[in-house]
Each structure stands twice: as C-alpha cells, then as structure tokens.
C-alpha positions in Angstrom: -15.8 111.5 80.0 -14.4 108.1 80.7 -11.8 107.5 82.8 -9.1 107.2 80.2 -9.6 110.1 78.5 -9.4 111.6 81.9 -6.0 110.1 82.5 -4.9 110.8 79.2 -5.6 114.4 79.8 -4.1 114.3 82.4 -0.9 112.9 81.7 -0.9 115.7 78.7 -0.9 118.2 81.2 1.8 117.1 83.2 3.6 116.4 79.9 3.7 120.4 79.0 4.1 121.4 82.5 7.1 119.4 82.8 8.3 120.5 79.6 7.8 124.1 80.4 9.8 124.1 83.5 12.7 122.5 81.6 15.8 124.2 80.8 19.3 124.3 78.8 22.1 124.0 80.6 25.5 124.5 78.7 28.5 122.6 81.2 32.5 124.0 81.0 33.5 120.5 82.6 37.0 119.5 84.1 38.3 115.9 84.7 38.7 113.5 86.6 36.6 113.7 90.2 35.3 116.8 89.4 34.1 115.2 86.4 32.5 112.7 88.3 30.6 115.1 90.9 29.6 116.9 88.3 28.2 114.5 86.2 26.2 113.2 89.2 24.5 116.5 89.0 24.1 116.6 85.3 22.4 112.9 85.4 20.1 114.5 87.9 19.5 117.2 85.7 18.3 115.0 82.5 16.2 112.8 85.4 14.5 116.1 85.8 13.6 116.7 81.7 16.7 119.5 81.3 18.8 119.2 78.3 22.4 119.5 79.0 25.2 120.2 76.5 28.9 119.6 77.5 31.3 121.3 75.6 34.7 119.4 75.0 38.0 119.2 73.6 38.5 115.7 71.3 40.9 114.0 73.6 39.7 113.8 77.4 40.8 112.0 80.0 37.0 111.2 81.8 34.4 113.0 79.8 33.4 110.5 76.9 31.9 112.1 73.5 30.7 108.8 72.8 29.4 107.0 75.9 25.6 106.3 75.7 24.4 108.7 78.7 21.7 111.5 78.1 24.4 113.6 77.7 24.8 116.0 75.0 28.2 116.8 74.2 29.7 119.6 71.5 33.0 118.5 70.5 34.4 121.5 69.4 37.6 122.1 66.7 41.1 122.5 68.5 44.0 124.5 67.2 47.1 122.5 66.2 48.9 123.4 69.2 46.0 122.1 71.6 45.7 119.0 69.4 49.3 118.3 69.7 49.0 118.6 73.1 45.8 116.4 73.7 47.0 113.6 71.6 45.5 110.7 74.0 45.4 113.7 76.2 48.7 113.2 77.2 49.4 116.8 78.7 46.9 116.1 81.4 48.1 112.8 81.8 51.5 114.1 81.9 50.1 117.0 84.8 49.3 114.6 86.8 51.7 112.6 86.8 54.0 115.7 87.6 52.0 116.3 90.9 51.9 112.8 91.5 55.9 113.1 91.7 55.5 115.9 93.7 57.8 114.9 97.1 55.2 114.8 99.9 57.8 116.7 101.8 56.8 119.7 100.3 53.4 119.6 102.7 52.7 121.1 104.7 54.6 123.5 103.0 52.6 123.3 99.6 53.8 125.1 95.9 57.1 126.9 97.9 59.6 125.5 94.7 59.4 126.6 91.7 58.5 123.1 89.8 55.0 123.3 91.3 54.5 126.6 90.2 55.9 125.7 86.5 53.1 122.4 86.8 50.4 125.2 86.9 51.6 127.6 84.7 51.6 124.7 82.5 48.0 123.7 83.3 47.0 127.3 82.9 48.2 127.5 79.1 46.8 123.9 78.4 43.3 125.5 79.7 43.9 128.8 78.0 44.1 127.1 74.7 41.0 125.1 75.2 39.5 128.7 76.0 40.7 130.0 73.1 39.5 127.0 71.2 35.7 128.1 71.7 35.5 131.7 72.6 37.3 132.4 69.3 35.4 130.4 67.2 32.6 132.4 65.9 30.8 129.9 64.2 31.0 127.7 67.7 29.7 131.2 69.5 26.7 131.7 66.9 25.9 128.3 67.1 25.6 128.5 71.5 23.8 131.6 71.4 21.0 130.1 69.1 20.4 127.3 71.2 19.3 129.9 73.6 20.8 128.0 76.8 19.8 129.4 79.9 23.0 128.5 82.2 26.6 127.7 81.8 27.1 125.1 84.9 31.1 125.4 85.4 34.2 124.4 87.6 35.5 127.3 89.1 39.3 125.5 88.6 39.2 125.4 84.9 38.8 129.5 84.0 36.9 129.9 80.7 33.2 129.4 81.6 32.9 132.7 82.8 34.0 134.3 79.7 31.9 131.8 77.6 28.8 133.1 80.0 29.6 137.1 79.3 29.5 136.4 75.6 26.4 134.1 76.0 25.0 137.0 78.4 23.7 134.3 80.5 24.2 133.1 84.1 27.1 130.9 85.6 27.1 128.6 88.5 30.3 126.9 89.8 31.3 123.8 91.3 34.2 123.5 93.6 36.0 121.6 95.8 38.7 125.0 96.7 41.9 126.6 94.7 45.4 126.8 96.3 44.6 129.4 99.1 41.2 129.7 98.7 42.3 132.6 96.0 39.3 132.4 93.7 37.2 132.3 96.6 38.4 135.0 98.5 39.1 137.5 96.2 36.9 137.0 93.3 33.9 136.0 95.1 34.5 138.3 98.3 34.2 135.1 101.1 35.4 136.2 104.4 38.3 134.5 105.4 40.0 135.9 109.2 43.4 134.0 108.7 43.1 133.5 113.2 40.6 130.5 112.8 40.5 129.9 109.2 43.1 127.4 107.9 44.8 128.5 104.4 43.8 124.8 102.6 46.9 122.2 101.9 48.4 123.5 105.5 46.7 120.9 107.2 45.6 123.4 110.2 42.7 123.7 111.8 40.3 126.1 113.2 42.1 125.5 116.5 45.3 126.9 116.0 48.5 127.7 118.4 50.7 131.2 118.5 53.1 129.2 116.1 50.2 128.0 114.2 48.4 130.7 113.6 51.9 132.6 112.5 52.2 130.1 109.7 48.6 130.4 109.2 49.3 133.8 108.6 52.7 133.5 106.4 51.0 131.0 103.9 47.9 134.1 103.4 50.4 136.7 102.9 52.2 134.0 100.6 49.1 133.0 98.5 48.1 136.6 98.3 51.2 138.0 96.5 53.1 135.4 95.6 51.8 132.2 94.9 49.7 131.6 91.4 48.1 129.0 90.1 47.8 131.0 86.7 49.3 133.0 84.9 46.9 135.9 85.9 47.8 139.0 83.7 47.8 137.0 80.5 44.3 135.7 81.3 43.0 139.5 82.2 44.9 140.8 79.0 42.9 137.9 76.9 39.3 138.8 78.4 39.9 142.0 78.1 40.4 141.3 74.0 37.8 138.6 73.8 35.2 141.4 75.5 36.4 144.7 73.9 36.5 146.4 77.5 39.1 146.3 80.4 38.1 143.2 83.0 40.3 140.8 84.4 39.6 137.2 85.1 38.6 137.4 89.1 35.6 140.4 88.2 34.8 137.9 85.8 34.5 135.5 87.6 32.9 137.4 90.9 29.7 137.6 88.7 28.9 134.0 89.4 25.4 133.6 90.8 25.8 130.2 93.0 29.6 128.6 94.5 28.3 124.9 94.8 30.8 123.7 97.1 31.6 120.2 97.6 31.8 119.8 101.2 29.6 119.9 104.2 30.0 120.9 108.2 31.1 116.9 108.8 33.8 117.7 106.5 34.7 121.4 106.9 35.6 123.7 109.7 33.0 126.3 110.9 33.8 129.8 109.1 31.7 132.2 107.5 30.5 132.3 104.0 28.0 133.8 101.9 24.7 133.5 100.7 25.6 132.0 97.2 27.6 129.7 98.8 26.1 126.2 99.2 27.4 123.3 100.7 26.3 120.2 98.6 29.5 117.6 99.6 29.1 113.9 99.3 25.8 115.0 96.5 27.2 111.3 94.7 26.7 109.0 97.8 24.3 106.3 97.4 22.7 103.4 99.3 25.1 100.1 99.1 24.2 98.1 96.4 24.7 94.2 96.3 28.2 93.2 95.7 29.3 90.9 92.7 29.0 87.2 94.0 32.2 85.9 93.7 33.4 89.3 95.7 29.7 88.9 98.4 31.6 84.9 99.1 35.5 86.6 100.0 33.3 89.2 102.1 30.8 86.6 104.0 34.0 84.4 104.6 35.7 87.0 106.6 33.4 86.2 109.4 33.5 88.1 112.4 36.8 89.8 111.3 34.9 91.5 108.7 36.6 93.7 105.8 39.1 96.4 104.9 38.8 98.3 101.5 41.5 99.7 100.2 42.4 101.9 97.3 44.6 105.1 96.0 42.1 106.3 94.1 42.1 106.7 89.9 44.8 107.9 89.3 47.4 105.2 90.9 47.1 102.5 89.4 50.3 100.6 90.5 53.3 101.1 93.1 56.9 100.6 93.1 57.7 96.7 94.1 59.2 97.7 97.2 56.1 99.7 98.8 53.5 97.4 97.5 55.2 94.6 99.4 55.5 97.0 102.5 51.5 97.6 101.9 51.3 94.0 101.8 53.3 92.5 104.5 51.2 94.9 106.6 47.7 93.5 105.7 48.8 89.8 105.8 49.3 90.5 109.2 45.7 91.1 110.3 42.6 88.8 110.8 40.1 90.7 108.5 40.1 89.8 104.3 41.5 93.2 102.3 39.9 94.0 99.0 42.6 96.0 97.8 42.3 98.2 93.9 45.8 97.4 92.5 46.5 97.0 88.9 50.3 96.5 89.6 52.5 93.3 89.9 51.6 91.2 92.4 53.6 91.3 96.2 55.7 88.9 96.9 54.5 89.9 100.7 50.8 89.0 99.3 48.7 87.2 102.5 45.9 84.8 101.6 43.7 87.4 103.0 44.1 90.3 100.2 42.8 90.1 97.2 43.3 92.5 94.3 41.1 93.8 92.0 41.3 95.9 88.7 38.9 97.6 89.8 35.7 97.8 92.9 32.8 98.9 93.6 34.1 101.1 96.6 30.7 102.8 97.6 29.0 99.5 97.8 31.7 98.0 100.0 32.2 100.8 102.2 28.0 100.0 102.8 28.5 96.3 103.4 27.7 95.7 107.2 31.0 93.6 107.7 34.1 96.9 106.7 35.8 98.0 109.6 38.1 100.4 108.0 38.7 102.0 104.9 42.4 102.9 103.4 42.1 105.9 101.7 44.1 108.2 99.4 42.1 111.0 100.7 40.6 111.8 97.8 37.7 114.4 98.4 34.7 111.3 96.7 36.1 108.1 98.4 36.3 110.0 102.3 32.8 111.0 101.3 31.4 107.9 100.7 33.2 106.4 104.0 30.8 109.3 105.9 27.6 108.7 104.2 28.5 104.9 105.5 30.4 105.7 108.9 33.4 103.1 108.2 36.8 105.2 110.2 39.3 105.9 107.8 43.6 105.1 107.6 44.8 108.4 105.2 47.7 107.4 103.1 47.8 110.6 101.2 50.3 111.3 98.4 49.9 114.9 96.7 47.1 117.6 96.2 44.3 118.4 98.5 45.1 114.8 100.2 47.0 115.7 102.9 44.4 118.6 104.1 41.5 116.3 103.8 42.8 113.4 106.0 44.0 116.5 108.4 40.4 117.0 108.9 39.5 114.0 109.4 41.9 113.2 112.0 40.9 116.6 113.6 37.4 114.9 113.8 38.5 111.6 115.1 37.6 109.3 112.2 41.0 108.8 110.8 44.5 108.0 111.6 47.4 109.1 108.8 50.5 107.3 107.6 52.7 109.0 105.8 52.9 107.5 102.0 57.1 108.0 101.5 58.1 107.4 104.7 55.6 103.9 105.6 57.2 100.9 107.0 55.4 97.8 107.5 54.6 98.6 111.2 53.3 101.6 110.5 50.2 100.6 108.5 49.7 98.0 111.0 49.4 100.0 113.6 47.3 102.5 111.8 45.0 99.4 111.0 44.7 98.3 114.7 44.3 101.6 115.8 41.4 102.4 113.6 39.8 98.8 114.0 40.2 98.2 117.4 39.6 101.8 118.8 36.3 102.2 119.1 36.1 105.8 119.4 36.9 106.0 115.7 34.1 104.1 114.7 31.9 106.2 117.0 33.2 108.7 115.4 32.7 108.3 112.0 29.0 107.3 112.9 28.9 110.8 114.2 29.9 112.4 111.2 27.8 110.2 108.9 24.8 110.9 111.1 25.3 114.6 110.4 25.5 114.1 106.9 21.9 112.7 106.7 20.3 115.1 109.0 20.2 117.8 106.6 16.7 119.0 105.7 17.7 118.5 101.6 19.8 116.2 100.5 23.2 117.5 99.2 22.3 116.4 95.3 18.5 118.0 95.5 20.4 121.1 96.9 22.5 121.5 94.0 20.2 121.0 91.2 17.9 123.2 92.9 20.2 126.1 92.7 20.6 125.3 89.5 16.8 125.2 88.7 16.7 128.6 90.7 18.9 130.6 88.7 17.1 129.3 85.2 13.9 130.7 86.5 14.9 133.6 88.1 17.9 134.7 85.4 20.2 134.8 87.8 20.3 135.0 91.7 21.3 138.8 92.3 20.2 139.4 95.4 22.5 136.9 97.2 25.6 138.7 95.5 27.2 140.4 98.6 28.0 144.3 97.9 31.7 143.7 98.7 32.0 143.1 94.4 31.3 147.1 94.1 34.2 148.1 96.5 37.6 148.7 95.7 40.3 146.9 98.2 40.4 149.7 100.1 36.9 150.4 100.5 36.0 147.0 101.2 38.9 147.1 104.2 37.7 150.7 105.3 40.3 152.1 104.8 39.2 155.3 103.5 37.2 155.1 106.9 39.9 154.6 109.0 42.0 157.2 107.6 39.2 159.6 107.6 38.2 158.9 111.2 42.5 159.3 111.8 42.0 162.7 110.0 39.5 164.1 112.2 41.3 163.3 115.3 44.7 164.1 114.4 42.4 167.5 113.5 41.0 167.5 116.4 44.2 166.9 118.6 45.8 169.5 116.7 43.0 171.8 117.2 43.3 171.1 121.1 47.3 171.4 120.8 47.5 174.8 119.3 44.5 176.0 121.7 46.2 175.0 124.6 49.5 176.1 123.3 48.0 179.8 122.7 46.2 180.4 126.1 49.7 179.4 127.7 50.8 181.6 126.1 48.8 184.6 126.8 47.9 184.0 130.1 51.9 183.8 130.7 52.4 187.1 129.6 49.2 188.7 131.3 50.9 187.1 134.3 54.5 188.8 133.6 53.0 192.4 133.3 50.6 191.8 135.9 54.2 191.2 138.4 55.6 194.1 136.6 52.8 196.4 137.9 
C-alpha cells in the first residue's frame, strides 16, 4: 500500500475518532465579563470539534447572534413585556448603570439600603422573563430535546439553566465568579464556609481577621442568610415548581450541578475549603502578549527607561465627570512614565503630554510589554487577572460590585495599593503611582503571584473544558456530589445528634439524680430507727 493511502487512512481514522468524542453543548450565557470568560471556553470547545449552541434573547448587550465565530446561537421569541424591556437592551444597560451609581460608601457595607435590593429584584424579573421565554415555549423545548445535547454549560448568576437542564434531563455545569454572600454556593451547593477565617465576599476581609472583624464577619453571614436576597426567591421556587409538575425550589435545583467552575485561583483567593466539583480555573483567558499596534509600539519604546502605565475602568465606563478626569489627569502628568489611558470621554484640561487616550486597547498585550510598571485598574475580576499572568503590581480605583473585594485581596497579597474612586484627589493617585512603581516589593510581589499562576500542573482553560468533556462522557459527575444535598438543615448541622447525645445525658443525670436522691433517703431513715433502738 503506498504511502498515501496509508496517510489517507490514517487521517480517516482520526477523522471519526475525533468526531466520535465530540459533543453538544447547549450554553444559558450572561453578559458582559462573564460573557467573555465564557466564551473563552466555548472557543476552546469548537477548537476541540464540539458543537455549541447559545441560547439568547434578541437584544444583548455582549453576546452577538450575528458575529462570524463558530458559535451557534438560537435566538429564541420574547414575550412583549421582555421585548419592551430589551429594546437595545436597555434594562440591562439601565442595571448597570444603577450599580454604577451605587455610592461606594455603601462598601464595605454592601446591599444594607433598600435601592440595592430593588436593583436585584429588578434583575431577577428581567431574568425570570427570559426564563419564561424558553422553558415555556414548547416548540423551543421539542426543538432542544431533539438535538440531543449532552450539556447545558451555565452561569450560576443568571438562574434558568438549571430548569432548562431538568426538562432536557441532561447535566449542568456552572461558571462563576461568587453571588452576594456566597448564597448559591453555600446553600445550594453545600460548600463549607466557617464564617472565623472565611470572609463573606464584598466585605473586603480576609482570612486573617481581628475580634471586631470577625464580629462583622459574622453579622454580614447572619445578614446574607436571612435577610439579604438577590432574588426574589419564593416566586422562582413557586415557578419551578409549575414548570416541573412537582414541589422543588430553585437552590435543590440548582444543588444538582455536576461541576462549579470557579473563576479564581490560590493567587487570587484565600485558602478555605471546598469541594470536589469545585474547580478553580481563574485567569482561563490570559494569553501570551502579542505585538502592539505600531503607532501605539513608538509611544511605548519612547518612554525609555520610565517605561509605561496602563490604565482603564473597564467596559462599562466609558467616560467621567470633567472634574475627576482632570483630577485623574493632573495626577499622571505628573510622573516620568507615558500613560495609555482607555477614555472615551472629553478630553482633560489637566491632559500631560505623556497620556494618551484611546477608545479602546489591547490591555492583555500591554500589561505583557516588558516596559509597564503599573497597571490602574477598576478591579474587575479579567483585567487583575491578566496583570498576574504578566506580574505588573496594580493601583485599585474600584467603583461598585465585586471591585472593592478584589483589590482588597490584592492588597492583602502585596501587589496593589487602593484609592478610593469618590473621594480621590490629585495627590492621592500620585502617591498610589509612586508607591507601586517605586516600591519594589510590589513588583516582587506580583511576580510571586504570577509565578503561582503558571505552576499549575493544567492550565486553568484545559481544566475547564476538561470538566466539561468529563461530564459528556460520563453523564454526569455523581460521585463528586458531597452527601450534604440528602440532609435536611438540621441533619447536615447534627443537630438531631446533638440533641440526642443531650437526651441521653440529661437521662442519664437524671437517672443518677433520682438514685442518689432515693438511697439518701433510705439510708436516712434506716439511720433514724437504728438511734431509736
């Protein structure tokens, strides 16, 4: 047989092996970063020969029908109320903007007045009609349960993939950054969390906490536990329960998750326990620098020795008032090294010759160029991921959200100083700027932390889609679910234990009482007639 045959057979081979170890994955996304992380694992997914379907709502914010990706995407029918309300999807826009608005004062006291709790309520009937929007539409259903997919891939923020799964009858594995004290996590998928070393998120604690600090510590778990929700919960258990035909509530639903994929790592979290279908894949979209535009490569090279700060607020500002832009400014005219700064706004009057600003940059590629020195962040979960993977020591300007906690751990690690975003003066960046450029320990630091990162025996993005590969094969991954689903509250605290264990002793005491009580007694009286005689 000649030796093209021999390849051609060969290549055949690996053509239906390939194809028989490829899956369908069905994807309940959410916007905005989440969208992005999890698109970096859906990419990876198509790389691999899976077919991925993304089920969406007409008007999104991120996730594109119509971009050219690999992507499959089923736009499904809306109700008029949901159309209304994702005209140019201007409720989400108009979320955001909300939290955005949200006074920073509030941290570290997070979601204490009743306008935050309103912005959630609000988010939570904006998702509930999108989950209405598919799990009622029977055609939609018949249509996803002949396509036979294998796996709904889901964030855990955005409820509704779990109740698509049960009437699929197929797996579900989440992606997650947290929810507001780790509620989701704790309860409905049973992770341990000891409120003495483990911070409630958006407290900006950490696991080395005071007397004071672990009181608060202990105030904001009581207060997430029965107060604080981020949806309205018994409206969402009454609507499984319809949708199903059988009484369920949305956290049992969602306990039946086979894999958490959380989006963090040990440079970036705390040491705590968790569980066997947890798995850490943070910073899975980090890449090696690519070259920079030319006309950008010429402002960095002429930086010389000084090198380069990057700065940027993230997506989702886009401009500032002119009175902090021109405190922002006035502070980085005032240093030697050139500032690339994202900032679609007006001008600053304050504007140095070294700063230029762009619509838009290719932050992971400058955060890899050998001449940054420091990073000003937002503290967005992807941007102080990609100053990790590239070591570069961080200046947190955080404004709402999980911001605030995530440059607190930062500067619990060393690799970041914080400003606070209302309250900034001029002098205050600056110093934050020398502070993080001069100081070497900061660099040293983040070079740590970034070392850790890569010294993991898979990388973060492998990790992921190999859970995700794993629970295609195996149908599921039951035998990392922890018992703790199959207990009540009071079973699962021992409580039945403990007051059965009380039981015996208080038996046993009384036992002991009553003994002692009656052979006092009759030895008294043997005594009395004893002296009689």
């Amino acid at each position: 047989m000649s030796v093209k045959w021999v390849s051609a057979l060969l290549l055949l081979q690996l053509c239906l092996f390939s194809c028989g170890s490829c899956g369908k994955v069905l994807v309940w996304p959410m916007e905005y970063s989440h969208w992005l992380n999890m698109k970096a694992i859906l990419d990876e997914l198509i790389e691999k020969g899976h077919e991925v379907t993304v089920l969406t709502p007409a008007a999104t914010v991120l996730v594109d029908p119509n971009n050219s990706s690999a992507l499959h995407f089923e736009v499904f029918p809306s109700s008029r109320l949901l159309k209304q309300n994702c005209e140019s999807a201007v409720l989400n826009k108009e979320l955001v903007k909300r939290l955005k608005e949200a006074r920073y004062d509030v941290f570290p006291v997070p979601f204490t007045n009743e306008d935050m709790q309103a912005v959630f309520f609000e988010f939570s009937n904006f998702t509930k009609q999108i989950c209405e929007s598919v799990v009622l539409n029977k055609k939609l259903i018949k249509t996803l349960k002949e396509a036979k997919y294998e796996v709904v891939f889901s964030d855990a923020l955005s409820p509704g993939g779990e109740l698509l799964a049960e009437l699929l009858e197929i797996p579900i594995i989440y992606t997650l950054r947290f929810t507001a004290g780790n509620t989701y996590e704790k309860y409905c998928a049973g992770l341990p969390s000891p409120p003495s070393y483990v911070p409630v998120v958006l407290t900006e604690l950490t696991d080395k906490m005071t007397f004071v600090e672990r009181v608060k510590n202990m105030a904001f778990t009581l207060y997430f536990d029965f107060w604080f929700q981020s949806f309205d919960v018994k409206d969402w258990n009454q609507f499984y329960t319809d949708v199903l035909g059988r009484p369920t509530t949305l956290c049992e639903t969602m306990g039946k998750a086979e894999m958490w994929l959380i989006r963090t790592y040990w440079d970036f979290e705390f040491p705590r326990p968790y569980l066997p279908n947890f798995e850490f894949v943070g910073g899975l979209h980090c890449k090696p620098a690519k070259p920079l535009p030319e006309e950008m490569e010429k402002f960095v090279q002429s930086s010389g020795d000084h090198g380069i700060v990057v700065f940027s607020l993230g997506s989702m500002v886009k401009n500032l008032t002119d009175e902090k832009s021109n405190v922002i400014a006035a502070a980085l005219a005032q240093i030697p090294q050139k500032v690339l700064w994202r900032y679609k706004g007006k001008k600053p009057a304050t504007l140095g010759p070294n700063t230029k600003t762009y619509d838009w940059i290719p932050q992971n590629d400058l955060l890899g160029h050998p001449k940054t020195k420091a990073f000003i962040t937002h503290g967005g979960t992807n941007g102080i991921y990609e100053a990790i993977y590239h070591g570069i020591p961080m200046v947190g300007v955080p404004m709402f959200a999980d911001q605030p906690d995530n440059i607190a751990h930062m500067k619990a690690k060393g690799a970041a100083v914080e400003v606070n975003f209302n309250k900034m003066t001029t002098a205050d960046l600056l110093n934050a700027l020398k502070t993080v450029i001069n100081d070497p320990s900061y660099k040293e630091n983040a070079m740590r932390l970034s070392r850790i990162h890569h010294d993991q025996p898979v990388k973060p993005l492998d990790r992921a889609v190999f859970w995700i590969e794993f629970v295609m094969r195996h149908k599921g991954a039951k035998h990392l679910r922890p018992a703790a689903h199959d207990l009540t509250w009071y079973q699962y605290h021992s409580l039945d234990v403990i007051g059965f264990l009380l039981a015996c002793v208080a038996t046993v005491v009384f036992i002991v009482a009553k003994s002692c009580l009656f052979c006092c007694r009759k030895f008294g009286k043997t005594g009395k007639k004893q002296k009689r005689a």
